[in-house]
KOLPA-574938 format. One line per 3 residues: for each residue z, x, y of C-alpha. Coordinates in Angstrom, 3 decimals, padded with zeros to 6 digits. Each point is the difference from the previous one (the first is absolute). Example, Ala and Ser with C-alpha at 12.3 -4.5 7.8 and 13.67 -1.06 7.14 Angstrom:
BEGIN
007.800/012.300/-004.500 | -000.660/001.370/003.440
END
This chain:
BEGIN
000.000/000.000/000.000 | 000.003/000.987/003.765 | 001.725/-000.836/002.576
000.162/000.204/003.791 | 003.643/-000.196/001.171 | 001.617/000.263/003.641
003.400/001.818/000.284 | 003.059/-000.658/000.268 | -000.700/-000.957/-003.984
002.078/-002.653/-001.313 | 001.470/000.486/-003.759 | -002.723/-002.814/-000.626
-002.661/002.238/001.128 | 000.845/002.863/-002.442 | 001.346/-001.929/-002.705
-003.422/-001.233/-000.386 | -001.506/003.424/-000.846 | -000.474/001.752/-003.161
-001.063/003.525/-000.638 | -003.821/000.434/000.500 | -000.307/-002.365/002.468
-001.418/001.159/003.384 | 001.248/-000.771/003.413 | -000.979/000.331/003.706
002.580/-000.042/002.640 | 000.108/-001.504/003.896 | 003.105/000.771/002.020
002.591/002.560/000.716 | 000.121/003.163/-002.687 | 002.946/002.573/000.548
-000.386/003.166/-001.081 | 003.270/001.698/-001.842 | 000.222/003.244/-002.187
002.920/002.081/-000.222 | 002.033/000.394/002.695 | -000.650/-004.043/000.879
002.070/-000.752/-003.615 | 002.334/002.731/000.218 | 000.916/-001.175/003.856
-000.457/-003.684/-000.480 | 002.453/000.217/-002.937 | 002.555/002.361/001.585
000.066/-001.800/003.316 | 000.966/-003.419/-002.312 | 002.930/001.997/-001.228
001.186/000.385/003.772 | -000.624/-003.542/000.750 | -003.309/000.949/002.227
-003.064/-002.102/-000.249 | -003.507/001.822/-000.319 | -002.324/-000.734/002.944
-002.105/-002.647/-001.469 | 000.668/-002.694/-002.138 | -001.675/000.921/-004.218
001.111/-003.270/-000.757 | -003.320/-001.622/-001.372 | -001.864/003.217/000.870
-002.811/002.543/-001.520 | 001.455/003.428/-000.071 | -002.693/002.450/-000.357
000.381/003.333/-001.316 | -001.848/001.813/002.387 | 000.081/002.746/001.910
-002.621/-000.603/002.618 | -002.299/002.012/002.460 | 000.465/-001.406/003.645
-001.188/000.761/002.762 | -000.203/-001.304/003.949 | -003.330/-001.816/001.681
-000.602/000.327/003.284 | 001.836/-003.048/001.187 | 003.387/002.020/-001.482
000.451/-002.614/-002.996 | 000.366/001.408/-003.650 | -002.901/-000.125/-002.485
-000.774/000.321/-003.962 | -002.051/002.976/-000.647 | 001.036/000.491/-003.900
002.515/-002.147/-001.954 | -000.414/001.233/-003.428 | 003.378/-001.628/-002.930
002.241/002.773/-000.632 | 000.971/000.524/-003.754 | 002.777/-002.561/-000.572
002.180/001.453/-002.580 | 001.066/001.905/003.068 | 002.397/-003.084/000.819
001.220/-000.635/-003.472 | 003.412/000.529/000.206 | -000.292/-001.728/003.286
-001.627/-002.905/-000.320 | 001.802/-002.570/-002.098 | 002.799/-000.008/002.205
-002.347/-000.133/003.086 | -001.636/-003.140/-001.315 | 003.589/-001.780/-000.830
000.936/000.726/003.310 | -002.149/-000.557/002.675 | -002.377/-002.521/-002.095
-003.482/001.915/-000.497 | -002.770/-002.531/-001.123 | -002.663/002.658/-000.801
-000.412/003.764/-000.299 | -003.165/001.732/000.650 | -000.721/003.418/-001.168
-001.440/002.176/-003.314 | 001.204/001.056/-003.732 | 002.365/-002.779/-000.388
004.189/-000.140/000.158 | 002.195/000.209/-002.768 | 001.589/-002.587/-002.189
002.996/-000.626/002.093 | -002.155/-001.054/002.671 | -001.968/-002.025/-002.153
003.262/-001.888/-000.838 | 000.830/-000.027/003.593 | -003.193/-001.728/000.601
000.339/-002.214/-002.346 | 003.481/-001.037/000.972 | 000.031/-000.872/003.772
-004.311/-000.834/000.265 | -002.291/002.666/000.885 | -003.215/002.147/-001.200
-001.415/003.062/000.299 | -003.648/000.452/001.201 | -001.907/002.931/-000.934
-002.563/001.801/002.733 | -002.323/002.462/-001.009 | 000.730/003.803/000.743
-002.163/002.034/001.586 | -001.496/-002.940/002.651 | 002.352/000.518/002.637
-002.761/-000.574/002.821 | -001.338/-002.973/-001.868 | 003.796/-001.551/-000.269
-000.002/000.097/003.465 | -002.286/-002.165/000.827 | 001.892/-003.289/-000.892
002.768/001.433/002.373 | -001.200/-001.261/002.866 | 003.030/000.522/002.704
002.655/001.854/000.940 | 003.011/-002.272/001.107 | 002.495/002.406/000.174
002.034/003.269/-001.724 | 003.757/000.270/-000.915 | 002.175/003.225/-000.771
-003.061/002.765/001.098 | 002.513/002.725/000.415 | -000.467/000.480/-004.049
-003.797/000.514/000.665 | -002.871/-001.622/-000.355 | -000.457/-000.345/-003.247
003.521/-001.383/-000.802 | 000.090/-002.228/002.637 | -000.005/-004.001/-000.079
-003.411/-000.922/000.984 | -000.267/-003.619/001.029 | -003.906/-000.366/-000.355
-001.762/-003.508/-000.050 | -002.184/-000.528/-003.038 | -003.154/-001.944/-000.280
-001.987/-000.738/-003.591 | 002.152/003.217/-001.107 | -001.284/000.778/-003.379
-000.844/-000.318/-003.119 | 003.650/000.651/-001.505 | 000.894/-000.333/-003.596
002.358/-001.472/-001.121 | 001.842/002.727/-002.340 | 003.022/-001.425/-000.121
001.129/-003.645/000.073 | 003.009/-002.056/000.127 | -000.013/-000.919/-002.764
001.140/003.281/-001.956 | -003.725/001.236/-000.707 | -001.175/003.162/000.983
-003.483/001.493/-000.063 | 001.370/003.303/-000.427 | 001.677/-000.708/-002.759
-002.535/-001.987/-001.829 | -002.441/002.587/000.106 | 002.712/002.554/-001.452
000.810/-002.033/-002.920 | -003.919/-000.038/-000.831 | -000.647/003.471/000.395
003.044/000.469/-002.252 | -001.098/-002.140/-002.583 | -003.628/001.709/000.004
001.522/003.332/-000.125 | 001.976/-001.403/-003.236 | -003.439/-001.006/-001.618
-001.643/003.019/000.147 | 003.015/002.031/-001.149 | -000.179/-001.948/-003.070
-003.579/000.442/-000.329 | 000.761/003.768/000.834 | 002.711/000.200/-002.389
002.893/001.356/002.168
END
């Protein structure tokens, strides 16, 4: 199936995926690696709100190349997914907490984040590597930047998309993950031909 959703996603939106589906987005995409969880979740501890609300939100894992037009106002040269596993330890708690609807990014997240998805409503949407400039182009504006002082690329970008895609669906909310899947059948062929090999 695909879809074309609008963020803030409700838990109906992504409850109605399942892995292999493809989606387009409209609306406001933050970008968060890092420093975002490891701040986000730290500040929570001290009782201190992060600057925007992830409630609802698509957190992509992204560490863009910006740069300023001649009016002064930010602007997407390259927005390529960072490797996810990056923000495994991270992430489950991330998503409990502040109520992540959808990760973007590459190479999957563990199973605790699979379970954490599947718990409290929200998916993970693969984006091709290596197509940074092309990623771009469905992130049409700039509306603003939060905590810069940890640099550019670990910043929270707050970047309007429009027809943002296509994303896979890797992993759904349902417990299912692509990732997985295709793990278990390249184990299982690897178990036929050792048979047929002998060892």
């Amino acid at each position: 199936m695909e879809y074309r959703l609008k963020t803030p996603l409700s838990e109906e939106d992504v409850r109605k995926l399942h892995v292999g589906d493809v989606v387009y987005l409209d609306g406001i995409v933050y970008t968060g690696r890092d420093e975002v969880h490891i701040h986000a979740l730290e500040g929570l501890k001290e009782g201190k709100k992060p600057p925007v609300d992830f409630a609802g939100s698509v957190l992509f894992h992204c560490g863009p190349i910006m740069r300023k037009n001649e009016e002064g106002n930010w602007e997407v040269v390259a927005a390529g997914p960072t490797t996810s596993s990056r923000m495994n330890s991270l992430e489950p708690e991330f998503i409990e907490k502040f109520h992540v609807r959808a990760i973007i990014g590459k190479g999957g997240m563990s199973q605790p984040t699979v379970e954490a998805m599947r718990k409290h409503g929200a998916v993970y949407l693969s984006l091709t590597g290596g197509a940074a400039a092309l990623a771009a182009r469905g992130l049409k504006t700039v509306k603003g930047v939060e905590w810069l002082e940890f640099g550019m690329p670990e910043a929270i970008w707050i970047i309007v998309a429009e027809n943002f895609g296509p994303l896979l669906v890797g992993i759904d909310s349902h417990g299912r993950s692509i990732y997985s899947d295709v793990g278990k059948s390249v184990e299982e062929k690897a178990k036929i031909v050792r048979k047929k090999l002998g060892i």
